[in-house]
C-alpha positions as CSV (number, residue, x, y, z in Angstrom):
1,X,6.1,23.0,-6.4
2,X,4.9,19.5,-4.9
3,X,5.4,17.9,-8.6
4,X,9.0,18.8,-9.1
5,X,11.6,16.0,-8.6
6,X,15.3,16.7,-10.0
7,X,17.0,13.6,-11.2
8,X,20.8,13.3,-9.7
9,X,22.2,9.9,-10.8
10,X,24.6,10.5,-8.4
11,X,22.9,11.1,-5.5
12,X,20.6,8.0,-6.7
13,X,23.6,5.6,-6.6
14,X,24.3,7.1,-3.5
15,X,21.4,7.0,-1.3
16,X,19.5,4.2,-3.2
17,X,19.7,1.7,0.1
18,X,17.5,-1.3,1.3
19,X,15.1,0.0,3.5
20,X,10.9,-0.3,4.8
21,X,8.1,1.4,2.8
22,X,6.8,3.4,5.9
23,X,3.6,1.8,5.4
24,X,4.1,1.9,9.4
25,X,6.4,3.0,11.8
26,X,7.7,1.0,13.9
27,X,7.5,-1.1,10.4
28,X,5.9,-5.5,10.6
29,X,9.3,-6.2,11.1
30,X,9.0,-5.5,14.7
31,X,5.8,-7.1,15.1
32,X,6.3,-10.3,17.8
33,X,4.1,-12.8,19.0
34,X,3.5,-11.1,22.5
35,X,0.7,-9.0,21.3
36,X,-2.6,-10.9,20.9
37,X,-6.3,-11.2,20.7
38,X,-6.3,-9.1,24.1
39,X,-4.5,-6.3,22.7
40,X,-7.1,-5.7,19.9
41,X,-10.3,-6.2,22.0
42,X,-8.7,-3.4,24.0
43,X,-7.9,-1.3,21.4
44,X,-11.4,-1.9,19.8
45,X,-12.8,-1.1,23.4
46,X,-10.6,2.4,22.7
47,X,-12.0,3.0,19.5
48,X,-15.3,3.0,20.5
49,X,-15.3,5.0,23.7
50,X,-13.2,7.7,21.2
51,X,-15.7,7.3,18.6
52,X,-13.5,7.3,15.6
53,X,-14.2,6.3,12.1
54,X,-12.9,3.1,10.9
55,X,-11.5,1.9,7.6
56,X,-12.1,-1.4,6.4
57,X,-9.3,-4.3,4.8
58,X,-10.3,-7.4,3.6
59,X,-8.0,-10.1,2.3
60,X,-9.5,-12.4,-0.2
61,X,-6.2,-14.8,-0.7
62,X,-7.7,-17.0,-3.5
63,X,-5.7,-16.6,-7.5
64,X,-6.4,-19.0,-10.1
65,X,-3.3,-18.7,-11.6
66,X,0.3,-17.9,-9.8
67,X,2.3,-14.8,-11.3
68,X,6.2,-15.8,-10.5
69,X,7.1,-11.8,-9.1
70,X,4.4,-11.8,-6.9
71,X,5.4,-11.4,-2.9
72,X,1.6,-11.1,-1.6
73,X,-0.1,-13.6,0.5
74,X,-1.8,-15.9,-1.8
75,X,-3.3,-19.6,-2.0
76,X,-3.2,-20.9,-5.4
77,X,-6.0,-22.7,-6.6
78,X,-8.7,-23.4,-9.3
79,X,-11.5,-25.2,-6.4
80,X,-13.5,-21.6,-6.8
81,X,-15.7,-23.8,-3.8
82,X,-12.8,-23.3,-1.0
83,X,-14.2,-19.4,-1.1
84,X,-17.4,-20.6,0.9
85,X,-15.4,-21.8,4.3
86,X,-13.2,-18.9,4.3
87,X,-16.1,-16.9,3.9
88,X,-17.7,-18.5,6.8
89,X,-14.7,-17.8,9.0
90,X,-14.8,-14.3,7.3
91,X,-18.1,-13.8,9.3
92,X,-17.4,-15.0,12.3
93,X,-14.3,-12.7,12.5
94,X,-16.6,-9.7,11.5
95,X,-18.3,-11.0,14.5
96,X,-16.1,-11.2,17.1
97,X,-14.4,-7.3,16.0
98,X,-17.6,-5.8,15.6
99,X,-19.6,-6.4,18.8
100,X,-16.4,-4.3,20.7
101,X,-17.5,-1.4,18.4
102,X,-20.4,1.2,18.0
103,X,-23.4,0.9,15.9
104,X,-22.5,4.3,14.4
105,X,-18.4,4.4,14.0
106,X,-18.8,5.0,10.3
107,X,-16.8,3.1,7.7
108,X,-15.1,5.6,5.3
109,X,-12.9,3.6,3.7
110,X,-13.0,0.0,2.7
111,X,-10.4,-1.6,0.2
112,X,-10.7,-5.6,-0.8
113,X,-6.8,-7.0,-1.6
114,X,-5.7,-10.4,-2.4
115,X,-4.8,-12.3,-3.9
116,X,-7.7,-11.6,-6.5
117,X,-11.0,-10.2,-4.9
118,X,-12.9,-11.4,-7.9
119,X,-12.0,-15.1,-7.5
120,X,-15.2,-14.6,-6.1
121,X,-18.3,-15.5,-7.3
122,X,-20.5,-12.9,-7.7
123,X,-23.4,-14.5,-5.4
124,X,-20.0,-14.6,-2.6
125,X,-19.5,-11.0,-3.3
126,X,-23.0,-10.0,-2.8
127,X,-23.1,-12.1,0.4
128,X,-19.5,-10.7,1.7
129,X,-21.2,-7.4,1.0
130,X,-24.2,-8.2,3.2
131,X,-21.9,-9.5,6.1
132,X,-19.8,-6.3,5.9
133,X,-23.5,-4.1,5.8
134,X,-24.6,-6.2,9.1
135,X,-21.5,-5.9,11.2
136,X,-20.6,-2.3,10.3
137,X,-21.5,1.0,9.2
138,X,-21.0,1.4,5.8
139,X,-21.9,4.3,4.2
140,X,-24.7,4.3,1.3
141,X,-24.6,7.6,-0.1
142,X,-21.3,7.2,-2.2
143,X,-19.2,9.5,-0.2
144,X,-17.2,6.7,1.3
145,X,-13.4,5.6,-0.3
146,X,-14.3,1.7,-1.0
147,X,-12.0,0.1,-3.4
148,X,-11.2,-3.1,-4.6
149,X,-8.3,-4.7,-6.4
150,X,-9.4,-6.2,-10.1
151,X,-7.5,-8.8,-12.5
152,X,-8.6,-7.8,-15.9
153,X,-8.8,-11.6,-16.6
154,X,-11.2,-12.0,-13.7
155,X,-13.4,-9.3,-14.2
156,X,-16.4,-8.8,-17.0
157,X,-18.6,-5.9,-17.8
158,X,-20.6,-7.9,-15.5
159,X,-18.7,-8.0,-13.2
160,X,-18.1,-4.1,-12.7
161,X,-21.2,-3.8,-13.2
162,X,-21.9,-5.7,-10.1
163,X,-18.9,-3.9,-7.9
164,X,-20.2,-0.4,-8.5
165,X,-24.1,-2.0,-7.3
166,X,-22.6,-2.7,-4.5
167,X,-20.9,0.1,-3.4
168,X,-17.5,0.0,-4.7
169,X,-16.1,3.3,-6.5
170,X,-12.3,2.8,-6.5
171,X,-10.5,0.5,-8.6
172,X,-6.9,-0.8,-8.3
173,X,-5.9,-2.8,-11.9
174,X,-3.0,-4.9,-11.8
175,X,-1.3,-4.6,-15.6
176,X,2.7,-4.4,-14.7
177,X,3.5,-4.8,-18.4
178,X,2.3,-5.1,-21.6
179,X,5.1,-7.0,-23.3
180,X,4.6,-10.5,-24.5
181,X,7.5,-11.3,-23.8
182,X,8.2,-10.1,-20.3
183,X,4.6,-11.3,-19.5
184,X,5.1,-14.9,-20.3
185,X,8.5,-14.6,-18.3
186,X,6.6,-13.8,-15.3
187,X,3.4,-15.9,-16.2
188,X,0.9,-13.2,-16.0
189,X,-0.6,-13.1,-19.6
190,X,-2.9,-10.2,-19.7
191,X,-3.7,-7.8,-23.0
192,X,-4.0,-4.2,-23.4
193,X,-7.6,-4.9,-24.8
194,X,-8.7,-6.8,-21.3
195,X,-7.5,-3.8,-19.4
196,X,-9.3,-1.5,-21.8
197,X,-12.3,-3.5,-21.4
198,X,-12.2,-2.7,-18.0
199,X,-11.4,0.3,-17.6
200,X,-14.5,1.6,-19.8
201,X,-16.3,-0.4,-18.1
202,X,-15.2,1.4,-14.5
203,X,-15.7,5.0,-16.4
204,X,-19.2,4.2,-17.9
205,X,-20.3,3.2,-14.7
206,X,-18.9,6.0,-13.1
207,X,-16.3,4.7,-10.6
208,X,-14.4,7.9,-8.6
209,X,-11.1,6.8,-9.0
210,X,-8.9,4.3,-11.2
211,X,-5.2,3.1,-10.2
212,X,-2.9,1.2,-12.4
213,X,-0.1,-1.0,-10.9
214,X,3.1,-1.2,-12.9
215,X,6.4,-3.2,-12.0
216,X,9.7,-2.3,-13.4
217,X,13.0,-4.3,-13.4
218,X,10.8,-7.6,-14.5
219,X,12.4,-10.3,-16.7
220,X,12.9,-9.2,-20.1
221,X,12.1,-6.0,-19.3
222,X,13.9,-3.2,-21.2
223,X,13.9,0.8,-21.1
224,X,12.4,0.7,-24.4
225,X,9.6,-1.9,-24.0
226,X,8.7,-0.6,-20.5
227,X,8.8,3.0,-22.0
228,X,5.8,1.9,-24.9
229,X,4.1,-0.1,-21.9
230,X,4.0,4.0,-20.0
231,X,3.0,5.3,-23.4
232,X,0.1,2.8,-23.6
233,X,-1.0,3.2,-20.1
234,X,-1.0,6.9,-20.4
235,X,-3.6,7.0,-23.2
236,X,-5.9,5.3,-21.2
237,X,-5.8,8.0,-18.5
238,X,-5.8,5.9,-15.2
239,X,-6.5,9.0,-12.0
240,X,-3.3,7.4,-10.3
241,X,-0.3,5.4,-11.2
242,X,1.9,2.8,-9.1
243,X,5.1,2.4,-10.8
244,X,6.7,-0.3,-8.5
245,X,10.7,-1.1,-8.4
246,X,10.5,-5.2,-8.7
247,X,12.6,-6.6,-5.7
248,X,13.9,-10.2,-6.3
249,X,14.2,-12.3,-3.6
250,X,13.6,-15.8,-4.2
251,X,15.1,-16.8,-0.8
252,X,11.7,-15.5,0.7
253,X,9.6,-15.7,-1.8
254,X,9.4,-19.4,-3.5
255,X,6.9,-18.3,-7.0
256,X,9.8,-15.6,-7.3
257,X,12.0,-19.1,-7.8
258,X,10.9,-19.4,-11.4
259,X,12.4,-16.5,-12.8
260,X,15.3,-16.7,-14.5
261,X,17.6,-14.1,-13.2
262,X,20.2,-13.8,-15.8
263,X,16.9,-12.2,-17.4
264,X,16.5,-9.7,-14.9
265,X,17.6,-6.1,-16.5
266,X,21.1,-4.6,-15.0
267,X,20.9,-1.9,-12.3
268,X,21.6,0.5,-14.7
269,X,19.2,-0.2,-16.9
270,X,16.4,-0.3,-14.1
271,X,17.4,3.5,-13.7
272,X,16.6,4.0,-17.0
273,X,13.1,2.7,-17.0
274,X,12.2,4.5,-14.0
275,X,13.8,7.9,-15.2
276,X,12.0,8.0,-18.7
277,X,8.9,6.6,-17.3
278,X,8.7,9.9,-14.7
279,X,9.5,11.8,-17.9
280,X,6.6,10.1,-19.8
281,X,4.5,11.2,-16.7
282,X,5.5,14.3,-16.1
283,X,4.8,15.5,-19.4
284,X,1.3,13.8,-19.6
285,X,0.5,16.2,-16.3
286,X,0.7,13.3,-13.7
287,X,2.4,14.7,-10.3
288,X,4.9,12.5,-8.1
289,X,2.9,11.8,-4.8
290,X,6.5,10.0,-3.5
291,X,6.8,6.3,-3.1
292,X,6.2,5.4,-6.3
293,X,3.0,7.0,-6.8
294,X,1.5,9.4,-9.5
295,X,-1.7,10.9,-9.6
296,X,-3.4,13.4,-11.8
297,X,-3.5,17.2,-10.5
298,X,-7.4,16.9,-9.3
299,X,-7.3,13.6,-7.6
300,X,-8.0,13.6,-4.0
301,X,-4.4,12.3,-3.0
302,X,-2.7,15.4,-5.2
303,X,-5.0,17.9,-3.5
304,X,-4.5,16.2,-0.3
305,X,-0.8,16.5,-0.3
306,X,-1.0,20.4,-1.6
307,X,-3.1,21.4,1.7
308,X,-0.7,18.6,3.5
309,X,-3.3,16.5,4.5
310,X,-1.9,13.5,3.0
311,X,-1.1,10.6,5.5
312,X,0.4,7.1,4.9
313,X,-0.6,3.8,6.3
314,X,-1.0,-0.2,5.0
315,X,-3.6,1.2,2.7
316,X,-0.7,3.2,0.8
317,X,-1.0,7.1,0.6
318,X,-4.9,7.4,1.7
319,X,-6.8,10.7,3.2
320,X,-7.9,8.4,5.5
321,X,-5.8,8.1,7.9
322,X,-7.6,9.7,10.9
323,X,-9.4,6.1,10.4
324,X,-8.8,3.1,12.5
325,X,-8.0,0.4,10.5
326,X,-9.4,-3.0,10.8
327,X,-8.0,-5.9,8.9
328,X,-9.9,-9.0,8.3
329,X,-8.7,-12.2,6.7
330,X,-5.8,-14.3,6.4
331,X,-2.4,-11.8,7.2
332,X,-4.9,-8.8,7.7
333,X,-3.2,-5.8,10.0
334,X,-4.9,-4.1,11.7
335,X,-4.0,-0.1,13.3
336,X,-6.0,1.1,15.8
337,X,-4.8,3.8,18.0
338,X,-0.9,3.0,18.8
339,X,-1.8,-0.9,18.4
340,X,-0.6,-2.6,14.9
341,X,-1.7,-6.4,15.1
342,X,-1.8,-9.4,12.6
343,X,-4.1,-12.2,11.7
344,X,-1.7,-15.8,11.4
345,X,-0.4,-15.3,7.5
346,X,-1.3,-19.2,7.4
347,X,-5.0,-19.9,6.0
348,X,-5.3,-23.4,7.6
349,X,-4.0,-21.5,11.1
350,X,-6.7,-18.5,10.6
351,X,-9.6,-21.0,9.3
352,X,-9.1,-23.2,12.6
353,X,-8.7,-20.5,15.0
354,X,-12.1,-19.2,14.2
355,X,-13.2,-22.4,13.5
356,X,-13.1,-22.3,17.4
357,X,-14.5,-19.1,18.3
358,X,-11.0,-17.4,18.5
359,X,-9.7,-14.3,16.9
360,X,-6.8,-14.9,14.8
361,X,-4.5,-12.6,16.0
362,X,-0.6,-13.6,15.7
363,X,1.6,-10.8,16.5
364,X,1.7,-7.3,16.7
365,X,3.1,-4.0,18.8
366,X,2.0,-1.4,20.8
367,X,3.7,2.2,20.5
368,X,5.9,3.7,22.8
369,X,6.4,7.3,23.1
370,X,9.3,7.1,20.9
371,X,7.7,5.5,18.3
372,X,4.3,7.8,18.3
373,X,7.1,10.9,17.9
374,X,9.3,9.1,15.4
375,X,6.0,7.7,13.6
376,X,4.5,11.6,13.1
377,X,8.1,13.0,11.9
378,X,8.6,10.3,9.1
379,X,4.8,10.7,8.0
380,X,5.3,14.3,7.4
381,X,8.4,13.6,5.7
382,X,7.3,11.0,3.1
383,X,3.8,12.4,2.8
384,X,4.7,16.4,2.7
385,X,8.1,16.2,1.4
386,X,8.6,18.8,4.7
387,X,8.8,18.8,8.3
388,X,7.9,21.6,10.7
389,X,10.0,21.5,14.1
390,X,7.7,23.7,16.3
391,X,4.6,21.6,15.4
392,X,6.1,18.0,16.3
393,X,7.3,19.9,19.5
394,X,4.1,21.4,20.7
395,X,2.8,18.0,19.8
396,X,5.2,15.9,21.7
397,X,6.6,18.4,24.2
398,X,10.2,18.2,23.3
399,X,13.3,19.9,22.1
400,X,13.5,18.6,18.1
401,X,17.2,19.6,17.6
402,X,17.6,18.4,21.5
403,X,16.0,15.2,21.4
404,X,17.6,13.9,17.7
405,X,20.8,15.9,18.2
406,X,22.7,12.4,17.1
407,X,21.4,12.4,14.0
408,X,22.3,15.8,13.3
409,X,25.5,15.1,11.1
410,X,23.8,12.8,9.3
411,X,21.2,14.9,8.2
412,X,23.5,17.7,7.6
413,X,25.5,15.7,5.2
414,X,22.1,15.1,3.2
415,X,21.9,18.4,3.2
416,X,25.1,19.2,1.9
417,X,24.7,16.6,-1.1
418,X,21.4,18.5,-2.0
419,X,18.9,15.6,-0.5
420,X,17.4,18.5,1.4
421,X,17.4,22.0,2.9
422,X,18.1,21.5,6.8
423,X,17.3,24.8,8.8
424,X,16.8,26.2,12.7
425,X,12.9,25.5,11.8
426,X,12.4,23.0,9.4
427,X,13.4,19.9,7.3
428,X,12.7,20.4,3.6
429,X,13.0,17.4,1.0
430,X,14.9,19.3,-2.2
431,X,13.2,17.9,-5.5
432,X,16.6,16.0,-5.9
433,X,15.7,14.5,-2.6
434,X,11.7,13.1,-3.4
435,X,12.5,10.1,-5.0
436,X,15.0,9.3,-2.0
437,X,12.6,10.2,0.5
438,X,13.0,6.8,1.9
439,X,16.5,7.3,2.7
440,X,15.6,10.6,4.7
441,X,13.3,8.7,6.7
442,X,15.3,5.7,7.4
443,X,17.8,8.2,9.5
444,X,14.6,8.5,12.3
445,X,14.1,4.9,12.1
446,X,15.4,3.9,15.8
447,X,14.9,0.1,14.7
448,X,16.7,-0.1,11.4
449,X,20.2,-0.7,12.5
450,X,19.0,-4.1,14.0
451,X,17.0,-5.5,11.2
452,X,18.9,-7.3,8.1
453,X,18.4,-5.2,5.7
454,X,18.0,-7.8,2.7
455,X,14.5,-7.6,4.2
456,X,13.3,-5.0,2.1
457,X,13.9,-3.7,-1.1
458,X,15.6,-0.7,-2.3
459,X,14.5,2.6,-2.8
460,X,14.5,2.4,-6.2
């Protein structure tokens, strides 16, 4: 039942709106500069009296080359030597976070980002390895979730080989599409036989898990191109699939600048990618997690979401979620407990800040009551496609109809147009509703009527 989603271009032009991708709740945008170093030595302080397992980010911000859709934080470079400071400063933030924590808090998950992780070296990877190894608990039996995000141009058969010595068994490939054409528009030239390479590469040496990352509504793109991009991807059998809507907005984000958008494919024609390309999955056997994700019927995320253990948090759909989560790096959040906090998203602001013995930490939030209830109801709802009233009352001591009684007309009229089944027990999300889950969770957002909404991108 999970896998079924009902395509209603109706109900699509309808609800498709600007809103946040729940990564959080309350979401960055109501991160401020009153939270700081403080906060998180507090929080660590919490973590380790309560014992919990942790799950490690690291941002390595470093790409050779700059591809023009890209909205991460990023340093462009080719000087492979400015690794070595930040690496230093990497150390002495793994420093300052782990002597708050417990020899034996156990790190189940651990994900590298970027940027591109392997602008590394592979000496720099070995030693960020052994820095992680000294300050925390990683695991050493393989049972552990540790990914890393891999630029087929960046990475060898050496190279894996390397990753999976050292404990990695998750990749993430970056691919977006395979069309000469659209790739030169965006100035990410990448081949299918790169990705290929390594993706045998991950499967000979047994790596758990493999994602691809695909983008449509790019330059040049069209539902026919992008549909023999899917067909390609599908034969080489990735465990998980992110197929991402591309939002342009070059007023935020200046590589976005050099695209031409009289290139940019219509609305209309956006649909159409996204509709075939859910067709092309589908019928390959791939199920619709929700937000954009696929994964294949025995990966841990599918299975998660069947027994509705699935949760949500800056590490996208993860079964880790009972983790706290530590960033470090340049624009690292962190979660621990009802604390969110982020390191300065400016390298030269990060580097001196340890450079003097001083966390980085430049803004954050701590949750309210209202946000820890609101938080749980939209993670149910964009992890389990359902929401039970009696459990997020016994949890939080409330009244559900009672305490959102405002919103009631609101939800009723999704329920009317078929977005989902609204009863006297129980929110369910119809299969016409999955793809718009967004939309359903945007009516508990308490904070979304003050943001500007040309912040995020739209559902689909």
């Amino acid at each position: 039942m999970l896998d079924a989603i009902r395509w209603d271009t109706d109900l699509i032009r309808r609800y498709d709106l600007a809103g946040p991708r729940y990564t959080s709740y309350p979401t960055a945008v109501q991160f401020n500069s009153q939270v700081g170093a403080f906060d998180l030595l507090h929080a660590l302080r919490d973590s380790r009296k309560a014992q919990r397992p942790l799950s490690l980010y690291v941002h390595i911000p470093f790409c050779a080359n700059i591809c023009y859709y890209c909205a991460c934080n990023k340093v462009i470079t080719k000087d492979r030597s400015r690794a070595l400071p930040y690496l230093q400063r990497l150390e002495q933030e793994m420093q300052l976070i782990a002597c708050h924590l417990a020899p034996n808090q156990r790190v189940e998950q651990l994900h590298f980002g970027g940027g591109t992780p392997t602008f590394l070296n592979h000496d720099e990877l070995r030693q960020l390895i052994a820095l992680l190894r000294k300050h925390f608990n990683l695991l050493d039996d393989d049972s552990g979730d540790y990914g890393i995000e891999i630029d087929p141009r960046e990475a060898d058969w050496s190279t894996m080989g390397l990753l999976r010595e050292l404990g990695f068994n998750r990749v993430s490939i970056g691919l977006q599409d395979l069309d000469p054409a659209v790739q030169r528009a965006v100035n990410r030239l990448q081949s299918l036989d790169e990705t290929r390479a390594v993706i045998e590469a991950a499967r000979t040496l047994q790596f758990r898990s493999i994602n691809i990352d695909l983008i449509y509504g790019l330059p040049k793109q069209t539902p026919e191109n992008f549909a023999r991009t899917v067909e390609e991807v599908i034969s080489l059998q990735p465990d998980r699939l992110s197929v991402f809507n591309y939002a342009h907005l070059p007023e935020r984000f200046m590589p976005q600048r050099r695209i031409n958008g009289s290139e940019l494919p219509a609305p209309a024609e956006k649909l159409q990618m996204l509709q075939r390309t859910i067709e092309q999955l589908t019928a390959a056997g791939y199920r619709y997690i929700g937000m954009d994700h696929f994964a294949l019927p025995d990966d841990e995320l599918a299975i998660a979401q069947e027994e509705s253990t699935l949760q949500r948090n800056f590490q996208g759909y993860t079964t880790h979620g009972h983790c706290d989560l530590i960033g470090l790096g340049v624009s690292a959040i962190s979660q621990i407990g009802d604390l969110y906090c982020q390191n300065s998203s400016d390298l030269t602001h990060y580097q001196n800040a340890l450079a003097g013995a001083q966390l980085a930490t430049s803004r954050g939030l701590v949750c309210n009551a209202d946000d820890r209830l609101r938080r749980e109801v939209i993670q149910q709802l964009i992890c389990n496609f359902s929401l039970k009233f009696e459990e997020i009352e016994q949890a939080f001591n409330i009244d559900f109809r009672g305490y959102f009684n405002e919103l009631w007309p609101e939800l009723e009229e999704m329920a009317d147009d078929g977005l989902i089944e609204l009863g006297s027990e129980a929110i369910i999300v119809l299969p016409a509703g999955r793809l718009l889950v967004r939309s359903v969770c945007m009516v508990f957002d308490a904070y979304l009527g003050q943001q500007n909404r040309q912040r995020f991108s739209r559902v689909i």
